[in-house]
N, C-alpha and C positions, 0 to 999 in steps of 0.2 A: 537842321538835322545834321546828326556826325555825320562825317563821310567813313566812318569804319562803324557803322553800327551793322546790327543781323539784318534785317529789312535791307539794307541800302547795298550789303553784301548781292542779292538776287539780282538788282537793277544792273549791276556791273557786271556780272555774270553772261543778263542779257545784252548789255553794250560791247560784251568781249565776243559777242556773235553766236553765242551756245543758245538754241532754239529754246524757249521757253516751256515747251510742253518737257526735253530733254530734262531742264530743272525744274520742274515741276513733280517731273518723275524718279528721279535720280537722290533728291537731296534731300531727307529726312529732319535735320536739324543745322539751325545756323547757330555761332555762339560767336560773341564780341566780349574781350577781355580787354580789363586795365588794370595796371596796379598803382596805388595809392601808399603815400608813408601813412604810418602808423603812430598813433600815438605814444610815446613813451611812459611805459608803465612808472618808473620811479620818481618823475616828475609830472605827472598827469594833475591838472588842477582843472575845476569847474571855473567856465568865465558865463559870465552875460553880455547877451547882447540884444537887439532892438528885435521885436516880435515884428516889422515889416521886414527885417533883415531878413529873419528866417522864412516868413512865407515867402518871399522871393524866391530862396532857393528850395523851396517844394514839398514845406511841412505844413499841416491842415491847418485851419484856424484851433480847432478842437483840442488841437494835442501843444500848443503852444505855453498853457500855462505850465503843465507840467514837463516841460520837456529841459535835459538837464544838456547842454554842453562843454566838452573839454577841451581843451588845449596843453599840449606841452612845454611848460615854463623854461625848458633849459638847465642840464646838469653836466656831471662826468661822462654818468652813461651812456648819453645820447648827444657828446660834444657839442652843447648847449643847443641844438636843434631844434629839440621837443620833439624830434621823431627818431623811432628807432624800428627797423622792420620794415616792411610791407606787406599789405594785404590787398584781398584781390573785388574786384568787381564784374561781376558778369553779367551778360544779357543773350538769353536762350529765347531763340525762337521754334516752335517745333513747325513742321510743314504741316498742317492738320488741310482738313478736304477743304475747310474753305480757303485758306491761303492758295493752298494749289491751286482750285477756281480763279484766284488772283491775277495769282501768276501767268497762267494760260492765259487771259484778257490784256495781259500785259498792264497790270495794276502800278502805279509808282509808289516810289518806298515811303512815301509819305503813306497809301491808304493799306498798304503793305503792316507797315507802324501800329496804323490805327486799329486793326481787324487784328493783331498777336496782341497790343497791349488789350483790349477787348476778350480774350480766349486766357488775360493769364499774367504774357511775360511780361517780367521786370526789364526796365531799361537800365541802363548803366547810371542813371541819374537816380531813379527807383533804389536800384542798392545800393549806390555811392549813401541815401538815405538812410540807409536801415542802418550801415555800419555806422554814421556818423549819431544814430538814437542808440548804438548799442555801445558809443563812446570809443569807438574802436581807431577812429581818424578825424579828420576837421573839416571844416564847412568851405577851407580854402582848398583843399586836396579835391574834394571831390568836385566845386566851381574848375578848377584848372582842366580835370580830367572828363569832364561830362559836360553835356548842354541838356536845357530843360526841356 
């Protein structure tokens, strides 16, 4: 588990001594942010790589045949990087009645985790995903910056 995810946010809250029913009542939404390089449009090329690679890092069996990825090969514009920019990765948690039930039981951020991703939210590994099927960053950026 990150130590700076939404879930893992609450547990610290209640380690920091703030009574549980307090954030339970108080806090409507948690959000954990990262940013990720981006891939360089001008040099942006399709590679392959090994279909166990990829379900490792968290894409179905299902969507494996068709799934394209990119890399940036290195130019001018992106002083041979392959990344130019950054974009961002988020994971929202909303406080909904059952998390707050949670929370007042004093739930840990693991079943915390499990009951938002259950109602919904994306993890930062979730959308480190989605940009890396929508070609927007690489499979190393979002390994670096997320755990599964």
């Amino acid at each position: 588990l990150h130590t700076n995810d939404a879930p893992s946010t609450v547990s610290r809250l209640m380690n920091m001594g703030i009574e549980p029913f307090l954030v339970a009542t108080s806090v409507n939404l948690i959000q954990a942010q990262r940013l990720v390089r981006r891939i360089c449009k001008d040099c942006k090329a399709e590679i392959k790589l090994p279909k166990e690679a990829l379900a490792d890092v968290g894409f179905s069996q299902s969507e494996l045949a068709e799934l394209r990825i990119y890399k940036g090969q290195g130019c001018n514009a992106c002083n041979g990087t392959g990344y130019k920019g950054r974009v961002g990765l988020y994971e929202v948690m909303e406080i909904s009645e059952e998390i707050r039930e949670l929370i007042l039981v004093g739930a840990s951020a693991l079943e915390l985790r499990k009951k938002a991703i259950e109602e919904g939210m994306l993890t930062l590994r979730m959308s480190g995903i989605e940009k890396i099927r929508d070609g927007m960053t690489t499979i190393e950026e979002i390994v670096r910056e997320t755990v599964k």
